[in-house]
C-alpha positions, 0 to 999 in steps of 0.5 A, spaced: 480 442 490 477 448 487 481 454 487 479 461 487 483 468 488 482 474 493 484 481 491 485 485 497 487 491 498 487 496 504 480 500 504 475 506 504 470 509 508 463 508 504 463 516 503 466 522 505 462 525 511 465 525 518 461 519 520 462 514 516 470 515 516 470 516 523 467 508 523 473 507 518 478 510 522 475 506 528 476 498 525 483 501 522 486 504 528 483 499 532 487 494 528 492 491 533 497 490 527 496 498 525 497 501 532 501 495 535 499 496 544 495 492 548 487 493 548 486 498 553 491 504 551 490 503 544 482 504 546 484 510 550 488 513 544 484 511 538 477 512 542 479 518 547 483 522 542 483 521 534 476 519 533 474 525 537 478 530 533 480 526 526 474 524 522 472 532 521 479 533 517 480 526 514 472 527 511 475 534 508 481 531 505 476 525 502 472 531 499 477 533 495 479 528 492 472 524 492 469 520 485 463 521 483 462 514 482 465 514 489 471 512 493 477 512 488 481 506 491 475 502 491 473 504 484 480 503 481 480 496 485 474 493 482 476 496 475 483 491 476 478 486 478 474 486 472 479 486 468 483 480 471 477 477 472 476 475 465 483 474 464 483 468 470 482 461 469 479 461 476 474 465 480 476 471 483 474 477 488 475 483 491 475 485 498 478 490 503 481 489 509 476 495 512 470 497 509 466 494 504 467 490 500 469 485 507 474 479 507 469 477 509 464 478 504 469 477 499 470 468 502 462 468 501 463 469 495 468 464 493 464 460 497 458 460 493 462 459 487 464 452 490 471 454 491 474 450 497 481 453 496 483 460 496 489 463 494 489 471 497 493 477 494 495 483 498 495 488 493 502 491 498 508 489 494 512 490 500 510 485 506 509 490 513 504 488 519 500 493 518 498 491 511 501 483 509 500 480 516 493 484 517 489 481 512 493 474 512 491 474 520 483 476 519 483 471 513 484 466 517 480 468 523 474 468 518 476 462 514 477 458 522 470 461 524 466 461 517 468 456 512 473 451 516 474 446 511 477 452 506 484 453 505 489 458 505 494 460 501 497 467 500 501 471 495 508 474 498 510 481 497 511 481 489 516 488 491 521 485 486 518 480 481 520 482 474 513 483 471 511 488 477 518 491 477 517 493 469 508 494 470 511 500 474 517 502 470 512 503 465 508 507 469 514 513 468 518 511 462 518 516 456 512 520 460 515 525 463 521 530 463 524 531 470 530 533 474 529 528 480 524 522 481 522 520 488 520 514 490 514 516 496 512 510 500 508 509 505 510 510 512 510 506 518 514 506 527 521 503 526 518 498 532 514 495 527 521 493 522 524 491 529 518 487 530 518 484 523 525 483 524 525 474 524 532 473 527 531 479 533 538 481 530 539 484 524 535 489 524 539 496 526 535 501 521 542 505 520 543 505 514 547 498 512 543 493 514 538 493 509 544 492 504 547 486 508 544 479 506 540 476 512 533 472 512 530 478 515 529 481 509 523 477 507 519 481 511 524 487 512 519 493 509 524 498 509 529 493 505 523 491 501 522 498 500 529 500 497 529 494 492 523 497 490 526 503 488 533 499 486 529 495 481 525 501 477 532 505 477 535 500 474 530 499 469 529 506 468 537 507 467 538 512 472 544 514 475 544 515 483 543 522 484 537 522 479 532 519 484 530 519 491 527 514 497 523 518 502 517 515 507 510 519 508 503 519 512 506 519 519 502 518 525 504 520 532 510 522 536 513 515 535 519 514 530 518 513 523 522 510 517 526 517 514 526 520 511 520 523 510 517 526 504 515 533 506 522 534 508 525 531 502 521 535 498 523 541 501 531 539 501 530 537 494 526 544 492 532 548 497 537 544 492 535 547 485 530 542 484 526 544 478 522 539 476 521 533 480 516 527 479 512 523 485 512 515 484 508 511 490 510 504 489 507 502 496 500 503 493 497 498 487 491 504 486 490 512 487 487 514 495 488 518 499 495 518 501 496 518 493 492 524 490 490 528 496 497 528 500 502 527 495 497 529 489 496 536 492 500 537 499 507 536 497 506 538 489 503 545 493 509 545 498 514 543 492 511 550 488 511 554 493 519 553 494 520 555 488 519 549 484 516 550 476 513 543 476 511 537 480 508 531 477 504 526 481 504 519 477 498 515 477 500 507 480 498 501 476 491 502 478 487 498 472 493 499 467 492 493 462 499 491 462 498 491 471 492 487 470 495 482 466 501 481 471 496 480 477 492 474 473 499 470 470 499 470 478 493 467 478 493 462 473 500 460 475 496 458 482 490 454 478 495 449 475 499 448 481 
């Protein structure tokens, strides 16, 4: 067979203007694996409230932090592809899971190159519904409708593959000067880690079940998330009262994974926290989340406290190293 590589990563509106982000929040909040309820009550939440008020801020936000050449996480994405493209042995190539490029376009794509097998890359290092099993789960819906005799393989979360750990341990090592280093990771409903949770039994979110061996932790993002932190600290050589985890970007008045960032960031400026270093290891390149929320919102929150310094670490983004990593794996797949 011939086999071929697809890169995707979460997305972006075309531009920054109210409308085109309105369409964008429509195909990712209507997503059944982001806001995980039946059809009607989602429609109702997400047609009736959010895009009738959220669009007009988020574009706002996406003007802050907006490129010229265009959206930065798509910009830096297709950097990394171009690099790891000529670094692979097989095709590869790019797409999103909303906006453009599509999953869609990135299978024609392959398609027209001869490629009859496809090995997808998540560019999430920790597996969680709305982002792993999302893509997986509209690639095969797409391969199924469109390309029937194409198979499917995928990546699994790489949160603690060595070659990820020390790319991201690279990104801080001998760079900056700090009193404490958060980890800030995504957020997601605690109900998405009980629903993720294989043995429908392990899972307690108290505090000692992500530390306990179970099989739930292969698609245990909370657990995966702390690994993460784990395995950097460790190769950092850091003790425990040097970093901290804490989770960002709720959505909601359910329960999401805690702490959250803004108010560990208060309690680390209220501690005496002079210099404090921002690290997103749930993201693989700058967006909004990274630039806008932590980059200028949690770094003006932190100032504002008393803190004298905040640094935002940029993720792996193209980083040389970063891309060598991401085509090893997919040379590994060519030859298997």
């Amino acid at each position: 067979m011939n086999k071929g590589a697809l890169l995707v990563n979460l997305g972006s509106p075309d531009s920054p203007t109210p409308k085109d982000v309105k369409r964008y929040l429509g195909e990712f909040l209507m997503d059944k694996f982001v806001i995980d309820m039946p059809y009607i009550p989602r429609a109702l939440l997400v047609k009736g409230i959010i895009l009738n008020t959220r669009p007009k801020k988020s574009a706002a936000n996406y003007q802050k932090i907006w490129w010229e050449e265009g959206s930065p996480l798509v910009v830096l994405s297709k950097r990394m592809h171009n690099k790891v493209a000529l670094q692979s042995k097989i095709p590869v190539a790019l797409a999103m899971r909303y906006g453009n490029p599509s999953i869609l376009a990135g299978l024609q794509e392959l398609h027209h190159q001869g490629v009859d097998e496809v090995i997808l890359l998540p560019l999430y290092p920790q597996h969680a519904m709305a982002t792993t099993v999302t893509i997986l789960e509209k690639a095969k819906e797409l391969q199924q409708k469109h390309f029937p005799t194409m198979k499917l393989t995928s990546l699994p979360a790489f949160y603690n593959r060595p070659d990820y750990i020390a790319s991201v341990a690279n990104t801080i090592r001998g760079k900056f000067e700090f009193d404490h280093l958060l980890f800030s990771y995504h957020g997601i409903p605690e109900r998405h880690i009980l629903k993720s949770d294989v043995t429908h039994s392990h899972c307690k979110i108290d505090g000692s079940c992500c530390q306990t061996p179970s099989m739930a932790h292969e698609f245990c993002y909370r657990h995966q998330c702390y690994e993460t932190t784990k395995a950097v600290t460790k190769a950092l050589g850091l003790k425990e009262d040097q970093y901290s985890t804490s989770f960002q970007s709720r959505l909601g008045r359910a329960a999401w994974l805690q702490p959250y960032t803004t108010d560990t960031v208060q309690r680390l400026a209220e501690q005496g926290v002079k210099r404090l270093v921002v690290i997103t290891p749930a993201f693989v390149a700058d967006c909004l989340e990274t630039l806008e929320e932590i980059g200028m919102e949690a770094k003006e929150q932190f100032l504002s406290l008393g803190g004298e310094s905040f640094v935002n670490v940029p993720c792996l983004n193209d980083n040389d190293d970063w891309c060598e990593v991401i085509s090893s794996w997919i040379n590994d797949f060519s030859q298997t």
